[in-house]
C-alpha positions in Angstrom: -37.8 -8.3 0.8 -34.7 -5.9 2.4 -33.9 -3.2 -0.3 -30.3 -2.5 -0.2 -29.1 0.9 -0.6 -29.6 2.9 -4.1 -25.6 3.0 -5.4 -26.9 6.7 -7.0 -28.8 7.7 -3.8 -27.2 9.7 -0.9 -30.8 8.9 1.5 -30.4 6.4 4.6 -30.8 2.9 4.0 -33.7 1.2 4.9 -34.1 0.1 8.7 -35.1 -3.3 7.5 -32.0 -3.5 5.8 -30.1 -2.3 8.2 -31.3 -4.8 10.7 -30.4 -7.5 8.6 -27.1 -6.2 7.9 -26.2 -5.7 12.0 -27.2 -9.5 12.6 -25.1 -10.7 9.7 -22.0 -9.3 11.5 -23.3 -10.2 14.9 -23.3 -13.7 13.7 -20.1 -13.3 11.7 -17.9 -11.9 14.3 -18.8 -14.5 17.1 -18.7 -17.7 14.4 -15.2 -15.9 12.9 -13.4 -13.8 15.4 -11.4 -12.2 12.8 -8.1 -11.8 14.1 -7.6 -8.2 12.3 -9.3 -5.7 10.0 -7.3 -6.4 6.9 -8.4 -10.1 7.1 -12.5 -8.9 6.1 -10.8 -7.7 2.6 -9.5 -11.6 1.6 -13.4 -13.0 2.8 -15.5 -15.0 -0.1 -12.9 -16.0 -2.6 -12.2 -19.7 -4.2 -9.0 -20.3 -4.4 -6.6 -19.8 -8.0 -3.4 -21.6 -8.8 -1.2 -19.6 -11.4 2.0 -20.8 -12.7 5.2 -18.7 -13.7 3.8 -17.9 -17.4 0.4 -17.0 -16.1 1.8 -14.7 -13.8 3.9 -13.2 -16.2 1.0 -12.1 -18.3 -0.4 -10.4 -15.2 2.7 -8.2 -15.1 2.6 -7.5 -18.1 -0.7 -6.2 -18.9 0.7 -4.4 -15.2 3.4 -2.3 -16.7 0.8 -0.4 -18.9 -1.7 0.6 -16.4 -4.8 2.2 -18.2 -5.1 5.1 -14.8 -3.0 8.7 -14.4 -2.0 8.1 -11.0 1.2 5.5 -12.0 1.6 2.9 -9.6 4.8 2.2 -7.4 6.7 -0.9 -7.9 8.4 -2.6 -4.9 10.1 -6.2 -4.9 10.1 -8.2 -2.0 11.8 -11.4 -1.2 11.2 -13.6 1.6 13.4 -15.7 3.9 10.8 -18.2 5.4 13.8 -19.0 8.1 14.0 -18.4 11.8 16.8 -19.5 14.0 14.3 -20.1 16.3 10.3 -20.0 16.1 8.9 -17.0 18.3 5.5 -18.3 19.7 3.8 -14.8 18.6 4.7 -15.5 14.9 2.1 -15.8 12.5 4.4 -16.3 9.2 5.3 -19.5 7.4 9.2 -20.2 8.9 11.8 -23.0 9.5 14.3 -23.3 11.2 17.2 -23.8 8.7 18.1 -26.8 10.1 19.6 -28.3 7.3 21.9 -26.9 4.1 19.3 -28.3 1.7 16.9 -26.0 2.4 18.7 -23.1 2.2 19.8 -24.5 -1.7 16.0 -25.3 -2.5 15.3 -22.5 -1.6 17.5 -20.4 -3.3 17.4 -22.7 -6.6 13.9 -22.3 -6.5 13.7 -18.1 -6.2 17.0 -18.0 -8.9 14.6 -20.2 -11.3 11.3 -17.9 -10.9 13.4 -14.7 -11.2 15.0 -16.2 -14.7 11.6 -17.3 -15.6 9.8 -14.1 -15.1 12.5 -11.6 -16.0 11.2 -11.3 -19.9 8.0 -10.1 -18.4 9.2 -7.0 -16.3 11.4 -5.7 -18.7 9.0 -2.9 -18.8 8.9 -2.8 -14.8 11.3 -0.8 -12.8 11.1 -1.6 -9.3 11.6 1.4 -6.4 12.5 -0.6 -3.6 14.2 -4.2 -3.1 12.8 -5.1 0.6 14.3 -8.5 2.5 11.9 -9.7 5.3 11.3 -13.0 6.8 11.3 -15.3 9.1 15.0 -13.7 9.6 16.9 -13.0 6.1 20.2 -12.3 8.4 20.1 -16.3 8.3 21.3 -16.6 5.2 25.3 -16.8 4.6 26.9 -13.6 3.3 27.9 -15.4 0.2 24.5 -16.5 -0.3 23.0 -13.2 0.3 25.3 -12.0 -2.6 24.4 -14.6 -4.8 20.5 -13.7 -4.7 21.4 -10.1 -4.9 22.8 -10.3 -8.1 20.4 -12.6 -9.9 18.2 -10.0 -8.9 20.5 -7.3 -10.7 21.1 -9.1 -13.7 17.7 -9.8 -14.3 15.0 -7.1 -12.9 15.2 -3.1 -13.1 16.1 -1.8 -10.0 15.8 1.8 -9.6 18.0 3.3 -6.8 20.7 0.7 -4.5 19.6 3.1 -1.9 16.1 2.2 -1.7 17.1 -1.2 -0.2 16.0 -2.7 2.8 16.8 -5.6 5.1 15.6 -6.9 8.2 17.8 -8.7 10.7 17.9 -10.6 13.4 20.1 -8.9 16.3 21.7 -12.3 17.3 22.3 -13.5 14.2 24.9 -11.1 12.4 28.4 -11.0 11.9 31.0 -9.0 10.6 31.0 -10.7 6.9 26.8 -10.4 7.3 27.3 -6.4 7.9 30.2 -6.2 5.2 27.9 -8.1 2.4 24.6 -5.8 3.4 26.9 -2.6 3.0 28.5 -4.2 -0.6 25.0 -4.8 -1.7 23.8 -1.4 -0.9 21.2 -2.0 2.3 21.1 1.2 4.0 18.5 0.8 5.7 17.9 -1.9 8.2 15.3 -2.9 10.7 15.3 -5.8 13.7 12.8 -6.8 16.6 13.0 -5.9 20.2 9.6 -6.6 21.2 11.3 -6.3 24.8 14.2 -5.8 26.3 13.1 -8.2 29.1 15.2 -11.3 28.7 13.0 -13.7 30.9 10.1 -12.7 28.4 12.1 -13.4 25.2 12.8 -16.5 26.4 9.4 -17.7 27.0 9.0 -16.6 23.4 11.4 -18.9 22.2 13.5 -16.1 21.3 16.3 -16.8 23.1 18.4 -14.6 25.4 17.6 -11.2 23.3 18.3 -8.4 26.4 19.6 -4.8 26.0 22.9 -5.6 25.8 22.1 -7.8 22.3 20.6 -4.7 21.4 23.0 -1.9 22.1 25.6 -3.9 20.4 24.0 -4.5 17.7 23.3 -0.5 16.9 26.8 0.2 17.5 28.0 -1.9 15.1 25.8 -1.4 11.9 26.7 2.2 13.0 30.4 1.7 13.1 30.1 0.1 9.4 28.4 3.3 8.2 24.6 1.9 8.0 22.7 4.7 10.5 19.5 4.1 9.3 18.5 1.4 11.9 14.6 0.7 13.2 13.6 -1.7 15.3 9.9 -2.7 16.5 8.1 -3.4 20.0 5.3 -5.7 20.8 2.4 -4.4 22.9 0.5 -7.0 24.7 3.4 -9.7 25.0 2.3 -12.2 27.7 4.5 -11.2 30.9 4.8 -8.0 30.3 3.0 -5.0 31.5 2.3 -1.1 30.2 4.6 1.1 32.0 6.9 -1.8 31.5 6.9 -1.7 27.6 6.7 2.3 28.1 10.0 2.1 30.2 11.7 0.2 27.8 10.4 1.9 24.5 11.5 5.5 26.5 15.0 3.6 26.8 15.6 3.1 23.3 14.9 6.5 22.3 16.6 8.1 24.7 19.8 5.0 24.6 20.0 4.2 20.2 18.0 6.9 19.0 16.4 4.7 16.1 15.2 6.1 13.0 12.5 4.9 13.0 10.3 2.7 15.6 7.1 0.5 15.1 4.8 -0.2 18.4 2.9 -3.3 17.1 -0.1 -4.4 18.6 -0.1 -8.2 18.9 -2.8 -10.3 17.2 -2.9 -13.6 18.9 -2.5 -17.2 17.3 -4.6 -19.8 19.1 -1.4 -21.5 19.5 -0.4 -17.9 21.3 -3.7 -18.4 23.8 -3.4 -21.9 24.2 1.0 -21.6 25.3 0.5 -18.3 27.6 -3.1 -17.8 28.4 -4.5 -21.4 29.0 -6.3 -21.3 26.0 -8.5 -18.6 27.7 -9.2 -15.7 24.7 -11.1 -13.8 27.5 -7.4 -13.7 29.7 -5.9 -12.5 26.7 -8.4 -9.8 26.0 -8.3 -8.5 29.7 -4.6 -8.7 29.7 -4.7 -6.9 26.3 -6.6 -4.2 27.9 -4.4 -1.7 29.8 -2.1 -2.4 26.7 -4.8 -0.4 24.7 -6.3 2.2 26.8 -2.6 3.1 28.3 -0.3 2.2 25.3 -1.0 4.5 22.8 -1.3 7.8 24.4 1.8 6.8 25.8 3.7 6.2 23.1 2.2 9.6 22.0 4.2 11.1 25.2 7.2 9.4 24.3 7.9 10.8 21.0 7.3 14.3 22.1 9.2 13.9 24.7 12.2 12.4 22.1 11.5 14.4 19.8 10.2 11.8 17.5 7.1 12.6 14.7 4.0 10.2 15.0 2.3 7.9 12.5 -0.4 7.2 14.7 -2.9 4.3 14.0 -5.5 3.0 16.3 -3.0 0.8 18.7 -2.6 -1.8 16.0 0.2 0.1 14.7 2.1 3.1 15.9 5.4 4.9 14.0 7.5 7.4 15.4 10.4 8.2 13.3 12.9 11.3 13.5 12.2 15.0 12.1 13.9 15.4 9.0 14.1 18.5 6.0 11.7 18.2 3.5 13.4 14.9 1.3 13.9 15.3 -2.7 11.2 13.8 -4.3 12.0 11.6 -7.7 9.9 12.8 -10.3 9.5 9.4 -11.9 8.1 7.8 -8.9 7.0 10.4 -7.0 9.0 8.5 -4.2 11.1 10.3 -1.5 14.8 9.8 -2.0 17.1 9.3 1.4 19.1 12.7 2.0 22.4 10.6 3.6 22.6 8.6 7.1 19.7 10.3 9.0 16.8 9.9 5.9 14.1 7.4 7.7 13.3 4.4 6.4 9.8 4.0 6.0 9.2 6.1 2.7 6.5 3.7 2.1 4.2 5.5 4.4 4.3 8.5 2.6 3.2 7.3 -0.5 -0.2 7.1 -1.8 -0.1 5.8 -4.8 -1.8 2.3 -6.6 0.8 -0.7 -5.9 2.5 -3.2 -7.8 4.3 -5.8 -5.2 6.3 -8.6 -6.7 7.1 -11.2 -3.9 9.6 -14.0 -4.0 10.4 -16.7 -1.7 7.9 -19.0 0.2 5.0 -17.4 1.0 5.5 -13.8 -0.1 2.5 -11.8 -1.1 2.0 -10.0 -4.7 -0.6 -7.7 -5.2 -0.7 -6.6 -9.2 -3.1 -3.5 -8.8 -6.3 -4.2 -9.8 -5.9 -7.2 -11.3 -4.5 -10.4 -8.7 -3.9 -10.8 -4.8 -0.9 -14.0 -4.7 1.5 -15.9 -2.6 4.2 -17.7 -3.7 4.4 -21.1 -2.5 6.7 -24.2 -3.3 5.5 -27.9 -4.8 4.3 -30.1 -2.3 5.5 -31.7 0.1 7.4 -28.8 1.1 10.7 -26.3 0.5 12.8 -29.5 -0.6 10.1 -30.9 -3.3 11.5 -30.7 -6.9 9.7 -28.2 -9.5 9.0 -25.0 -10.0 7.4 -22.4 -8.1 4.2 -21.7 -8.1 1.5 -18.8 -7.1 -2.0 -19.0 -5.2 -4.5 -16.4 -4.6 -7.3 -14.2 -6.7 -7.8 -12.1 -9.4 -9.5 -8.7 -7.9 -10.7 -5.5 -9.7 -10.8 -2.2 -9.1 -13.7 -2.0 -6.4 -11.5 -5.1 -4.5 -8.2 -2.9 -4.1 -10.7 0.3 -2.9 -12.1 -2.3 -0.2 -8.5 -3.3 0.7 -7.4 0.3 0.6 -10.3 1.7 3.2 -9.8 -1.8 5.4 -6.5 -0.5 6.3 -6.9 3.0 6.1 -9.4 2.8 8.4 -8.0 0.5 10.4 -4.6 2.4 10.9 -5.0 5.8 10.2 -7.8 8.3 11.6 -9.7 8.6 8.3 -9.7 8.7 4.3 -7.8 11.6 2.1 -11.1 11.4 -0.6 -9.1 13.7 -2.9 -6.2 10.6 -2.7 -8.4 7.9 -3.2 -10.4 9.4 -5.9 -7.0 10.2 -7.3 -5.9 6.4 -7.4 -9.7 5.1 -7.9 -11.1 7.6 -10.1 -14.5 7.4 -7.7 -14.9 8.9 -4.5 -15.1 6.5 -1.5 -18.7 7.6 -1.1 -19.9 6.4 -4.7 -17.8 3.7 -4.7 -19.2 1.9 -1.2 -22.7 4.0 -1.0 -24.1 1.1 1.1 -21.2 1.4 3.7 -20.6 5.0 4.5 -24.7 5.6 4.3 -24.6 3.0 7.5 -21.8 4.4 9.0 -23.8 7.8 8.7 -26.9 6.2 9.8 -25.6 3.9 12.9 -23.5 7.4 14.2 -20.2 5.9 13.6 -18.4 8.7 11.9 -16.4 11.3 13.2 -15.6 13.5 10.6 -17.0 14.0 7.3 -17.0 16.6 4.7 -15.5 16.8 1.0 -11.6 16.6 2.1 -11.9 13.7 4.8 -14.4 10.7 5.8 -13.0 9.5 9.3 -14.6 7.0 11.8 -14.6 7.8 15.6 -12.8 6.3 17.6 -14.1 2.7 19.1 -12.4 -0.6 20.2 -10.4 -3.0 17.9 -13.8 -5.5 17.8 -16.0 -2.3 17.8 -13.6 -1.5 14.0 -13.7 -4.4 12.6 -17.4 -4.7 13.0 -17.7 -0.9 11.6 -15.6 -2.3 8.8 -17.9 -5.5 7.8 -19.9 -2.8 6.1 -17.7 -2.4 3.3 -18.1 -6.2 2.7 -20.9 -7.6 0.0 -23.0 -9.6 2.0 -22.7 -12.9 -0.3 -18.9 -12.8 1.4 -19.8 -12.3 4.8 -22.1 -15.1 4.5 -20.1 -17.4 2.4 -17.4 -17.0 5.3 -20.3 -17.9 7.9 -21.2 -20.6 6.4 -17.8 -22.3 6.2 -17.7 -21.8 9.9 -21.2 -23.3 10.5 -20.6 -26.3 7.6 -22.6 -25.0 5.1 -21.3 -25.2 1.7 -22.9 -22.5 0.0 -20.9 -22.7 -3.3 -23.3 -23.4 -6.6 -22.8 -27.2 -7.2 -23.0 -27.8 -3.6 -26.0 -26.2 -3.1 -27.4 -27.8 -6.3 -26.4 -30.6 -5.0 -28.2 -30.8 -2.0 -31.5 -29.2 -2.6 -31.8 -31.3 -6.2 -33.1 -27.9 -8.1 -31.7 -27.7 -11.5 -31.5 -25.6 -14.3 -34.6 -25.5 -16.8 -37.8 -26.2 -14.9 -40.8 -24.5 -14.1 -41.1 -23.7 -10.2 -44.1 -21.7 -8.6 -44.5 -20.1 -12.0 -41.3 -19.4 -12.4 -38.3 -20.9 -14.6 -35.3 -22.3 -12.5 -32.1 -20.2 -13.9 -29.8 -21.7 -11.3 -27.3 -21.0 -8.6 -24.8 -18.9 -7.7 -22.7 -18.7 -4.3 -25.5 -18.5 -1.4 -28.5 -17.3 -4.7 -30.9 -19.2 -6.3 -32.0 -17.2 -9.6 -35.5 -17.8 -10.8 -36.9 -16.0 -14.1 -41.2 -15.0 -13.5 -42.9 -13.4 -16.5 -42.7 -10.1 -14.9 -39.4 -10.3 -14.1 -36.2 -12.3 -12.3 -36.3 -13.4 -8.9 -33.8 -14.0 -6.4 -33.5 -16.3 -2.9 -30.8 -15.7 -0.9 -29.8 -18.0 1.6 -28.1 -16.4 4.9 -26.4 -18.9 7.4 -27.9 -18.6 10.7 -26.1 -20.9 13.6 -27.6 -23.5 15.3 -30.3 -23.2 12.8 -31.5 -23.2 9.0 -31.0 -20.8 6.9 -32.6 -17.9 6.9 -34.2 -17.4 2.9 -34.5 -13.6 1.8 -35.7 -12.5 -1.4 -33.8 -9.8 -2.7 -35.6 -9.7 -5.9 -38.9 -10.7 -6.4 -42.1 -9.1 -8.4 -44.9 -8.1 -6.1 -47.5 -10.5 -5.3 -45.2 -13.3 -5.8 -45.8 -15.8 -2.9 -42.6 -18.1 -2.7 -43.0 -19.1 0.7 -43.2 -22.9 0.3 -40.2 -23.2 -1.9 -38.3 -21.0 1.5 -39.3 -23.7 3.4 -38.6 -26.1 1.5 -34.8 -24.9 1.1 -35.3 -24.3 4.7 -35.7 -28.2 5.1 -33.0 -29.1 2.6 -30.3 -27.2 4.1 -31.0 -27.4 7.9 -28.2 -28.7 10.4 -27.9 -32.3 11.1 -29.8 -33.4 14.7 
């Protein structure tokens, strides 16, 4: 039996414990590979399907939230169309190859907006957002159209909180008049590189310096200055000091507002196009990118001038030095203080977050209470019907786990006065089990009552740090969809044949739960759990069991039941 942590105890967990715990992520990580941090929060969840009235009800329980700290409440709409498909892309996209798609989709966003607008009439939202695939895709008169259903039917707080992200070869002079009509101030685009060649092997056509030059000029010529633009560190065919040259270029050349350095998470497509399907070519390529990349970057903005969001190489922000902003006091959001306020107000705020997301495959997240994406009726974009939402219903501790993955992951530790602020717990109490391992194992940098910070370690070295805020049940339930073991309650009862109601080894069968078989002694309940082990049977652990107890032939026997095929 491996006793977990006490949840009321500050002492080290036990080593047995421990032990377990480090082989469960060895296994996970080489079975999964997670492709980033913030992927370990989604882990373990069956899938919901919600439709426009369900999701309504959400958001409105939403608009009275039970906490102090008042959540922020941004709308997002997304343009799932590229005029071209870059091979680094993870999104859902199409190419808008035909007018009918462009309609559906519109008809379809018009319909849910209508639908859901008696719901948010309580809901004011701070910031209308435009991302993609490329919304610069859309027609002007289009992008007009969507606009103002938007107006007529949701409360949107400030036109200057708008944003919109663009594709640099795909606007014209009506594109730039309609975003300055509708009030998008602030707009962002992709350079990745300023290499042409490398573009083109991306399948993003001839994008060089000259695209982008002419692209700041004009949105500043039409009176939009607050422009950002992102770079991509580790593109195939490209080096370090060459991604250093060009990033030094644009400060020094456009003098952005703001710029992202993105480290890029490869696609297997991405390693099977440009590595040879070869994830240790990647990595090493990947390498320099990492050790090199961010302390130059660092250089860069002092050098320019710039201030620094800095994140462990999967994201880095430097954006301009600007007077203290005016704070709204309804939000607690920074307002823009005219054509040099930066753009990214987001990352300033610290606050519990509604996110309303329209178009196909945009995200929600309704604090506390459901992570969803918006998706259309099969077959596709063109189907007929409504749309319709996927995801899961979460709780508090969920959005703390989501919270910490990225915190962690981007930033170089945890405000605890914040997130006791938005969680009413500190991070401590509410993931005991996690920081006493990260105590424990030597992984923290920093600790005391103002910050909890991890040292710094490589992106695998993170994410494996980070598997300790996971419950174990969805580490393993993950495992076992990688190894082909089904460890969901009918499946399980399926396949071992033990039911509900009988006597076992002196105890009553209760029944199963995902990866737990619950038994009920005389003296007290009794739990099996059942960890995936590859290449082998499952490993059977009690985690509850009264002393004496000798269950050994019914572990074997699920042992038996549930080994791998020959």
């Amino acid at each position: 039996m491996l006793p977990a942590p006490d949840p009321a105890a500050s002492t080290a967990p036990h080593p047995r414990w421990l032990a377990s715990r480090q082989a469960l992520h060895r296994d996970f990580l080489a079975a999964c590979q997670p492709p980033d941090a913030s992927w370990l929060a989604w882990l373990g969840r069956s899938t919901e399907e919600l439709d426009l009235d369900q999701v309504g009800a959400l958001w409105r329980r939403a608009a009275r939230p039970p906490g102090s700290v008042r959540p922020v409440n941004h709308l997002y709409v997304h343009v799932p169309f590229c005029k071209s498909i870059c091979t680094f892309c993870n999104y859902e996209r199409l190419r808008p190859n035909s007018p009918g798609l462009l309609a559906a989709w519109e008809a379809r966003l018009v319909h849910a907006v209508e639908t859901l607008a008696p719901s948010l009439a309580e809901v004011t939202f701070s910031t209308l957002y435009f991302g993609g695939g490329t919304p610069s895709v859309l027609p002007a008169d289009q992008l007009r159209r969507v606009v103002r259903v938007l107006e007529d039917n949701l409360h949107l707080q400030d036109a200057r909180s708008r944003y919109f992200e663009l594709d640099p070869a795909m606007m014209s002079e009506g594109r730039v008049q309609a975003l300055v009509e509708l009030g998008f101030l602030h707009l962002s685009f992709g350079v990745q590189t300023l290499d042409e060649e490398v573009n083109r092997a991306h399948d993003r056509g001839p994008q060089d310096r000259r695209v982008v030059g002419e692209r700041f000029a004009q949105l500043r010529a039409a009176g939009i200055h607050d422009v950002s633009c992102d770079f991509l560190l580790g593109l195939a065919g490209t080096t370090v000091d060459q991604l250093l040259a060009e990033l030094d270029e644009a400060l020094a050349t456009w003098q952005p507002v703001w710029v992202d350095v993105f480290q890029l998470v490869p696609t297997h497509r991405y390693v099977d196009l440009h590595f040879g399907g070869d994830r240790a070519a990647f990595d090493a390529h990947l390498a320099p990118f990492l050790e090199r990349g961010p302390p130059g970057v660092r250089a860069l903005a002092h050098k320019h001038g710039y201030r620094l969001n800095d994140g462990h190489g999967h994201a880095i922000s430097l954006y301009k030095h600007q007077e203290r902003p005016t704070v709204d006091p309804a939000t607690g959001w920074m307002l823009p203080q005219g054509p040099t306020a930066y753009s990214q107000q987001a990352c300033e705020q610290r606050a519990p977050l509604h996110l309303l997301g329209l178009g196909t495959s945009a995200r929600s997240q309704i604090f506390g209470a459901a992570w969803l994406q918006y998706r259309d009726p099969e077959p596709g974009i063109e189907a007929p019907g409504p749309a319709r939402f996927q995801g899961h219903t979460v709780d508090r501790v969920d959005e703390g786990r989501m919270w910490l993955t990225h915190d962690l992951r981007d930033r170089h530790g945890v405000d605890r006065a914040t997130f006791a602020g938005v969680f009413g717990q500190d991070v401590a109490v509410m993931f005991p089990a996690a920081v006493a391992a990260w105590r424990t194992l030597g992984l923290l940098a920093h600790e005391d009552a103002a910050t909890l910070a991890l040292r710094p370690m490589e992106r695998m070295e993170r994410i494996e740090a980070l598997c300790w805020l996971i419950p174990e049940e969805r580490l393993e339930w993950e495992l076992g969809r990688r190894l082909g073991l089904d460890l969901s309650a009918e499946a399980l009862a399926a396949r071992v044949g033990l039911q509900p109601g009988p006597e076992l080894l002196g105890c009553t069968i209760v029944g199963w739960s995902a990866g737990r078989l619950h038994l009920q002694h005389p003296t007290g309940p009794v739990t099996l759990r059942l960890r995936p082990v590859p290449g082998a049977p499952p490993a059977v652990v009690l985690e509850r069991a009264p002393a004496g107890l000798d269950l050994r032939p019914l572990a074997a026997r699920l042992r038996r039941a549930l080994a791998p095929p020959r």
